[in-house]
C-alpha positions in Angstrom: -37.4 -146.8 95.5 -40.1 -144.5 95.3 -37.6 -141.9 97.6 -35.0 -142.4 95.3 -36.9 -141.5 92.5 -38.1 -138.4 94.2 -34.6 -137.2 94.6 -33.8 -137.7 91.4 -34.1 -134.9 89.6 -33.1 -132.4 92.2 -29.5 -133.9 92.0 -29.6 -133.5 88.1 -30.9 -129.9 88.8 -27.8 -129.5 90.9 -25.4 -131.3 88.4 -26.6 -129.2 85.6 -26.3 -126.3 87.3 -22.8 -127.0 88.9 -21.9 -127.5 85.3 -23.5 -124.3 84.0 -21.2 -122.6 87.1 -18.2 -124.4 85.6 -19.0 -123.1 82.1 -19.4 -119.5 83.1 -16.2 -119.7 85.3 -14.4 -121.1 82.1 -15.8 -118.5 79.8 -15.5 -115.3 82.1 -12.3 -113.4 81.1 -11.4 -113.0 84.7 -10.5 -114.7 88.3 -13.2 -115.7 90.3 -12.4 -116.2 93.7 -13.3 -116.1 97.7 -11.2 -115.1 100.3 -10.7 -113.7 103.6 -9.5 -110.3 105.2 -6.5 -112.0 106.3 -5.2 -112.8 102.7 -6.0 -116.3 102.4 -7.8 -117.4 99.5 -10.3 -121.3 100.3 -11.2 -121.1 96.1 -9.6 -119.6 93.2 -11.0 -120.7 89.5 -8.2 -122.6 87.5 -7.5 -119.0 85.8 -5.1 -118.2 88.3 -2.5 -120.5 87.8 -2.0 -118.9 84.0 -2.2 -115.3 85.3 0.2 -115.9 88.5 2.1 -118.8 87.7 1.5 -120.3 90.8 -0.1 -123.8 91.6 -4.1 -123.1 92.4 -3.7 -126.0 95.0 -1.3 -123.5 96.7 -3.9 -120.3 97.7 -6.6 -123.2 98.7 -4.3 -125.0 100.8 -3.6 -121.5 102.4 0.4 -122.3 102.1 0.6 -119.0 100.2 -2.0 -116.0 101.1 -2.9 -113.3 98.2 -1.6 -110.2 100.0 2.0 -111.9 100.0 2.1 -110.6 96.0 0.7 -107.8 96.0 3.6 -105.4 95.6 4.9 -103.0 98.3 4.7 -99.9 97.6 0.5 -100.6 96.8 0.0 -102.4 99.7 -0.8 -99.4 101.9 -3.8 -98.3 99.1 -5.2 -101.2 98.5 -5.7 -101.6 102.5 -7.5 -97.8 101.9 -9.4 -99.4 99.3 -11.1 -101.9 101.8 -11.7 -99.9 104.8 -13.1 -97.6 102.2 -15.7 -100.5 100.7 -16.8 -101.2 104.6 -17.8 -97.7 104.9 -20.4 -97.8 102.1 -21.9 -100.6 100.5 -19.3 -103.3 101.5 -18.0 -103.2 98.0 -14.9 -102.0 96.4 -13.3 -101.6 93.3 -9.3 -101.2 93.5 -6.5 -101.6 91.2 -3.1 -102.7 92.1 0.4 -104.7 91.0 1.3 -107.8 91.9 4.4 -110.2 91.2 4.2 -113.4 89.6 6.2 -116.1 90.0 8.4 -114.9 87.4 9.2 -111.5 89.3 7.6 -109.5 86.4 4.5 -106.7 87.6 1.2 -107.7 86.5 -1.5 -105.1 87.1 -5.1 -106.2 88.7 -7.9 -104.8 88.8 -10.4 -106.5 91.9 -13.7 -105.7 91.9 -15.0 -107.3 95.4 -17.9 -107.7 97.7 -17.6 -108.1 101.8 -19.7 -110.6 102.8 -20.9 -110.1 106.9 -23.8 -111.7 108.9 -26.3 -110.3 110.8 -24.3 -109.0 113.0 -22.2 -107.2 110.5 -18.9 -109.4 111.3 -17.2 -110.0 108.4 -17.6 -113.4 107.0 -15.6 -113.4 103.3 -15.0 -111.6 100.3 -15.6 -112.5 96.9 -14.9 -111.4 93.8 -13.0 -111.0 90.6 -9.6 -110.5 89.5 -9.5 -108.8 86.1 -5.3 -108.8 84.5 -5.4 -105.1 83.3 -1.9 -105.1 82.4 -2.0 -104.4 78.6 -4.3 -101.3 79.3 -2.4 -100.2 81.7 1.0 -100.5 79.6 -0.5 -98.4 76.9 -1.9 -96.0 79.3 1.2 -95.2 81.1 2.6 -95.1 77.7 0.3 -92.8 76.3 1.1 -90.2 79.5 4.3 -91.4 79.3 4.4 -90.3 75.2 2.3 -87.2 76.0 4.6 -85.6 79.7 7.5 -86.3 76.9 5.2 -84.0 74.5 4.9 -81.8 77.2 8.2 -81.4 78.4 9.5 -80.2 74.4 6.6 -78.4 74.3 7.1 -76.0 77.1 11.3 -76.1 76.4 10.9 -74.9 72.4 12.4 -71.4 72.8 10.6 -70.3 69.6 6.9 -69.8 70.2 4.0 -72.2 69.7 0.4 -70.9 69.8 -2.7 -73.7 69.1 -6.0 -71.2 67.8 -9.6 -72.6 66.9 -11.3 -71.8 63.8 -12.5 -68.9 65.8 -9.5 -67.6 66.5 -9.5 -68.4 70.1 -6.2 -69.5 71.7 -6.4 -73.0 72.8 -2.9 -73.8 74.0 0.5 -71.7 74.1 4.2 -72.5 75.5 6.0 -70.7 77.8 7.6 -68.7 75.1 4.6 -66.9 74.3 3.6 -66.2 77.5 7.4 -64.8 78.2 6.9 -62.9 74.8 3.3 -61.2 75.2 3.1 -61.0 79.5 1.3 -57.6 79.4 -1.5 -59.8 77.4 -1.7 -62.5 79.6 -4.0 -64.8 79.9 -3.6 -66.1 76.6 -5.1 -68.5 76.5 -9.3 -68.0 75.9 -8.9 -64.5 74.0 -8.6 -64.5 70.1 -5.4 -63.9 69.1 -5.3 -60.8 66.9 -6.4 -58.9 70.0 -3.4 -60.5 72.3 -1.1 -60.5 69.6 -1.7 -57.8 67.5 -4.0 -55.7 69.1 -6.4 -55.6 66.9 -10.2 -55.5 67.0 -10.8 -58.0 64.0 -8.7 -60.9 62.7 -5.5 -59.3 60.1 -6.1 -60.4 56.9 -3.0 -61.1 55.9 -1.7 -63.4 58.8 -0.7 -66.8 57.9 -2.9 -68.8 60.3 -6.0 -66.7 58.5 -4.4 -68.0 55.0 -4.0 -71.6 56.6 -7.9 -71.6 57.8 -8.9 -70.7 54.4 -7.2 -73.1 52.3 -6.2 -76.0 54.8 -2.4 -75.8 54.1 0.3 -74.7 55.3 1.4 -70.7 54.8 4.4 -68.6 56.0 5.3 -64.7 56.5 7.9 -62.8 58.5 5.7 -60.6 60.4 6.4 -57.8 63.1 5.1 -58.6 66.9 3.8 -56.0 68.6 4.6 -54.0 72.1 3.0 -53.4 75.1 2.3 -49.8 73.7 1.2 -51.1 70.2 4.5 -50.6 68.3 6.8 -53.1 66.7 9.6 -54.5 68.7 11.0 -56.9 66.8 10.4 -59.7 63.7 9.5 -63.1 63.7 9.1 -66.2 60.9 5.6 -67.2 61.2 4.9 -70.6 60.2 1.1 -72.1 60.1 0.4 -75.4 59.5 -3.5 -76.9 60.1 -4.8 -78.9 63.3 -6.3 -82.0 62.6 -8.9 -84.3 64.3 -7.6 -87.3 64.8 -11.6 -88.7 65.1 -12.9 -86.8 62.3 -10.5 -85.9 60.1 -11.2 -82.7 59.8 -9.9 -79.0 60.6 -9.7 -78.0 64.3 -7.8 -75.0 63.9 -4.3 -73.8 63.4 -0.6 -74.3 65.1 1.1 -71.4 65.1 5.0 -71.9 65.1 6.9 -68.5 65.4 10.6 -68.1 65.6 12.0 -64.9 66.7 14.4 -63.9 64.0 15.0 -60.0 65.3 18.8 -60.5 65.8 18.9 -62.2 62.0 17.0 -59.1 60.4 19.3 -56.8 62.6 22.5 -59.1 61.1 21.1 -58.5 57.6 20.2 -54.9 57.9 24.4 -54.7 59.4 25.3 -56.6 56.4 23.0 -54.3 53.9 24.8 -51.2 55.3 28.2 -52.5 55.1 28.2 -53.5 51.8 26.7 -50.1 51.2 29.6 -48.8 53.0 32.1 -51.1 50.9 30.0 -50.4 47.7 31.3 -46.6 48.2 34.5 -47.7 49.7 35.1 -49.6 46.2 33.8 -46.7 44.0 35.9 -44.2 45.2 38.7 -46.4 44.8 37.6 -47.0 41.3 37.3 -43.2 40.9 40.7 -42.8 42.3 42.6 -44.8 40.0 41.0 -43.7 37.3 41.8 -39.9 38.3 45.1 -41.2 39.1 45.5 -41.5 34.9 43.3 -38.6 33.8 45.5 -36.4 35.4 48.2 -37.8 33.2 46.5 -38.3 30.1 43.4 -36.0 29.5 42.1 -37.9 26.3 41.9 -41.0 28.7 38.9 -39.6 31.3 36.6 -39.1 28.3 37.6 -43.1 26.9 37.1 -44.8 30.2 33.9 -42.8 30.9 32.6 -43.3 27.1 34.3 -47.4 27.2 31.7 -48.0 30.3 28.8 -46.4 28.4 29.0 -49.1 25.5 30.4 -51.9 27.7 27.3 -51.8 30.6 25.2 -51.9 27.4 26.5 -54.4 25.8 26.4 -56.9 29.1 22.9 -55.6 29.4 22.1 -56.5 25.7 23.6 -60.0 26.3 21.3 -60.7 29.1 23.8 -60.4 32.5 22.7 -59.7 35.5 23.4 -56.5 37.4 25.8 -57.6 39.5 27.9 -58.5 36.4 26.7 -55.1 34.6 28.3 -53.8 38.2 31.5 -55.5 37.7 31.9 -54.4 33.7 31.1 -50.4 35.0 34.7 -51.2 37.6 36.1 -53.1 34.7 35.8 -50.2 32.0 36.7 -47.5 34.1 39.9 -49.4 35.1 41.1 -50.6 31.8 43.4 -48.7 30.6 44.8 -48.1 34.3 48.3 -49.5 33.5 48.4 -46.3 30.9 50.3 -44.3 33.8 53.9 -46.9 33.4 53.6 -45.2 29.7 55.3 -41.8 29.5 52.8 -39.0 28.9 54.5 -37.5 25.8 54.2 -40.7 24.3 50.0 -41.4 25.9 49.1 -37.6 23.6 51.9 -37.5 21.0 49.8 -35.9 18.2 51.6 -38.0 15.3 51.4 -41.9 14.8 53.4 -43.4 17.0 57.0 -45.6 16.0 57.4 -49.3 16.9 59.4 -48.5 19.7 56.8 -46.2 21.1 53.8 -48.6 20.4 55.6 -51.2 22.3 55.8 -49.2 25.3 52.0 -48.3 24.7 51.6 -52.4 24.7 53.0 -52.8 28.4 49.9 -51.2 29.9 47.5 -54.1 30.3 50.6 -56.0 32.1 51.0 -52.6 33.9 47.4 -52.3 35.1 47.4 -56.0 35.8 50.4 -55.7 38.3 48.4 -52.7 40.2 45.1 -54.1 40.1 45.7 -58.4 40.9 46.2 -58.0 45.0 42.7 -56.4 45.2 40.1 -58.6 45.9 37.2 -57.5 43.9 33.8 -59.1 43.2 34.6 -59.6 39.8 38.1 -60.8 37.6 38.9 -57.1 37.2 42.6 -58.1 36.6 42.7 -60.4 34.4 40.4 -58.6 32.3 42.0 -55.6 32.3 45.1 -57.6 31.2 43.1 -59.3 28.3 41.1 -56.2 26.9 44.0 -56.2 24.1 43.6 -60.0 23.5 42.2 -61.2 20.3 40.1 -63.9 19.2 43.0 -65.3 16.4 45.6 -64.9 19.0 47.0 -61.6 17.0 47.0 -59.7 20.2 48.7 -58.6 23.4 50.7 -59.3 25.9 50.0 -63.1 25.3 48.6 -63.7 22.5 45.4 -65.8 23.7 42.9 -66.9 21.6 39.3 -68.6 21.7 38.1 -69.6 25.1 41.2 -68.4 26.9 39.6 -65.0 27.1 37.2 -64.2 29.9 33.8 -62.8 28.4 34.6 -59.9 30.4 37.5 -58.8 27.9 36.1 -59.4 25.0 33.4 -57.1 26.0 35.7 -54.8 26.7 37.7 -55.1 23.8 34.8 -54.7 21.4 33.8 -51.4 23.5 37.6 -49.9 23.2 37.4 -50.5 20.1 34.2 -49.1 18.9 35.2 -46.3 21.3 38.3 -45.7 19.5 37.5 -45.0 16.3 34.4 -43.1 17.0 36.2 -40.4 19.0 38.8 -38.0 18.2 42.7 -38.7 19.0 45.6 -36.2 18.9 47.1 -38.1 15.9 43.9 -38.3 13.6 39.8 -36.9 14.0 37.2 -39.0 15.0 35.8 -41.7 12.4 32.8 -42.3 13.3 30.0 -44.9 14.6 29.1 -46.0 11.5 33.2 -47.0 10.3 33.5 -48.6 13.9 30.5 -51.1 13.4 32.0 -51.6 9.6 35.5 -52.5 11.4 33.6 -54.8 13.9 31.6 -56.5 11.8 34.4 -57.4 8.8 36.5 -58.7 11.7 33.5 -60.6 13.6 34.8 -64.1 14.9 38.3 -63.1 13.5 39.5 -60.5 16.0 36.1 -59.7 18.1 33.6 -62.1 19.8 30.6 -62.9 17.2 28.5 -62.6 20.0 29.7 -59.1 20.9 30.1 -57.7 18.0 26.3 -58.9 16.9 25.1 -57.3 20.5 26.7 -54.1 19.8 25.5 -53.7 16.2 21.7 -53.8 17.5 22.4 -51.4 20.2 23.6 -49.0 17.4 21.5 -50.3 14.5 18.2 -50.8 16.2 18.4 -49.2 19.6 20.1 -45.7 18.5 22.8 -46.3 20.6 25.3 -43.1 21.2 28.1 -41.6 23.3 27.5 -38.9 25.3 
């Protein structure tokens, strides 16, 4: 009895502490287990039936050994891993994939210890199995995410340059290293002296700008030579590099597109409408010398009728491309004038009826010459309005209101004022002053209010004259 009593709290020592084991096992988040070098497994906590799927009883009965899982193509390192652990301190850390019973790859870590005796035979290994899957997903995936990064990275044919807040290049594509190989490395130097050979960083370079005010700048900027001088142009577009951790400014991506070949489209472009621009003039000046040299009173009208027309678009606010188009318009206005015989165009005496309607033909005349060209501007059809009037009183269709372009009635107010304040064959010259009276008694009857209200400050208030 007395023995029995002795005993007794050594087996409630071992109780309590076989049930502190069992709490600890239940608690760790990982596989506790002892095996052998052979791959069969005499204990496994109850942990491994959830991460493998298979029966615990199955490992302990040794009717399935560990290794069998373990997938192929790892076997052959996590055998290196082992021989490696004998070779030190008979422990080892190695991470592999196995396959549960549902076929699907589960990633381990083991971290093991080989137990030998004295004689350094090996006895068992314990250890722990540690399911790292979920890292390891979001690992790979993160190398995964960042070889993809990598791969468009290094294949953007436009240039990509990463610079500190020093101005040190920190990262560049292939493009710039294919752009700027007599500067090579890049990477490590500051970049106004690869890039731009310059001793200090150029003020007005967008990746400056973007380090000063923490947004993102633009400019089209020239890239420089091996020997200093430009080669060609490119877009440069900053845009600030943030820290993910901090927040805060790292430095500055450079983006630069080459865009030599569109600056040498557009300079192509400027010259050939340069080219056309003189192509069209003398084409202008052609026709219109085609009719002075039928009707001498008609150079000085068309030359005078642009004067006061340009003005007048210029008074009413158009822009110069219009101002362009009424300079072609007035010069060709009174084109269809050589269908008219020329005894008729400087008769010195009023004309008859007969002759006035075949003075009337000629905006249906110019109209005919001028509708096949393709101009900028509705030279035609205001060339074969310019006669048009504002009640419908005029000719060759008697429009009215809105059916006349702007264009004509503009032109028509200039003819007009032109008119009467030169001399004719048939009578002298009247005057400004009686031309703004005519205007202005037949404003919004005959002429454009609008007009007519332009042209009387031109001659009113701006001193407006022919010469």
């Amino acid at each position: 009895m007395e023995a029995h009593q002795a005993c007794r709290p050594t087996i409630e020592a071992l109780l309590e502490s076989d049930q502190d084991f069992k709490l600890l096992l239940n608690n760790i988040p990982a596989v506790v287990f002892k095996g052998y070098i052979d791959g069969t497994v005499d204990f496994f906590d109850h942990k491994i039936e959830e991460m493998t799927g298979y029966a615990r009883k199955d490992f302990e009965s040794r009717q399935r050994k560990w290794t069998e899982l373990v997938f192929e193509e790892d076997v052959e390192e996590v055998k290196l891993a082992f021989v490696q652990g004998l070779k030190t301190d008979k422990s080892y850390v190695r991470e592999y994939r196995i396959r549960n019973r549902q076929n699907n790859f589960i990633w381990i870590q083991e971290r093991s210890q080989i137990v030998c005796d004295q004689s350094g035979k090996i006895q068992y290994v314990s250890g722990i199995f540690f399911d790292i899957t979920s890292p390891k997903q979001a690992e790979e995936a993160r190398q995964e995410g960042e070889r993809f990064l990598s791969s468009i990275f290094s294949s953007i044919l436009d240039g990509i340059s990463v610079i500190d807040l020093n101005f040190n290049i920190v990262q560049v594509n292939a493009t710039m290293e294919k752009w700027y190989q007599q500067a090579l490395p890049l990477v490590g130097n500051k970049c106004y002296e690869v890039y731009q050979g310059r001793s200090e960083p150029c003020q007005p370079c967008p990746a400056y700008r973007t380090m000063l005010t923490g947004e993102p700048h633009f400019d089209t900027i020239p890239r420089k030579g091996a020997d200093g001088r430009s080669v060609d142009w490119s877009d440069v577009h900053a845009f600030p590099w943030m820290s993910k951790t901090t927040g805060k400014m790292r430095g500055v991506i450079k983006y630069i597109r080459d865009i030599t070949c569109r600056v040498n489209a557009e300079q192509t472009v400027e010259e050939s409408l340069i080219n056309l621009q003189k192509a069209l003039n003398g084409t202008v000046k052609a026709l219109a010398n085609t009719l002075e040299s039928k009707d001498p009173y008609t150079a000085g009208h068309q030359r005078r009728v642009v004067q006061l027309a340009c003005a007048l678009a210029q008074e009413l606010g158009e822009s110069p491309h219009y101002i362009e188009g009424m300079r072609v318009m007035g010069f060709l206005h009174d084109l269809g004038k050589i269908a008219v015989p020329g005894e008729i165009l400087s008769k010195p005496s009023r004309l008859s009826e007969y002759e006035f309607d075949l003075i009337k033909i000629h905006p249906q005349a110019g109209y005919d010459i001028l509708k096949e060209i393709d101009f900028p501007w509705p030279v035609a059809l205001a060339v074969v309005q310019h006669h048009e009037r504002l009640d419908g009183s005029g000719y060759p269709y008697g429009l009215s209101g809105h059916d006349i372009i702007m264009e004509a009635k503009i032109l028509a107010v200039a003819d007009v004022v032109e008119a009467m304040a030169s001399h004719r064959p048939y009578r002298p010259a009247l005057g400004l002053n009686q031309a703004m009276a005519e205007i202005s008694q037949q404003q919004g009857v005959l002429y454009d209010p609008e007009v007519v209200n332009a042209c009387l400050r031109l001659v009113s208030e701006k001193t407006f004259t022919f010469h």
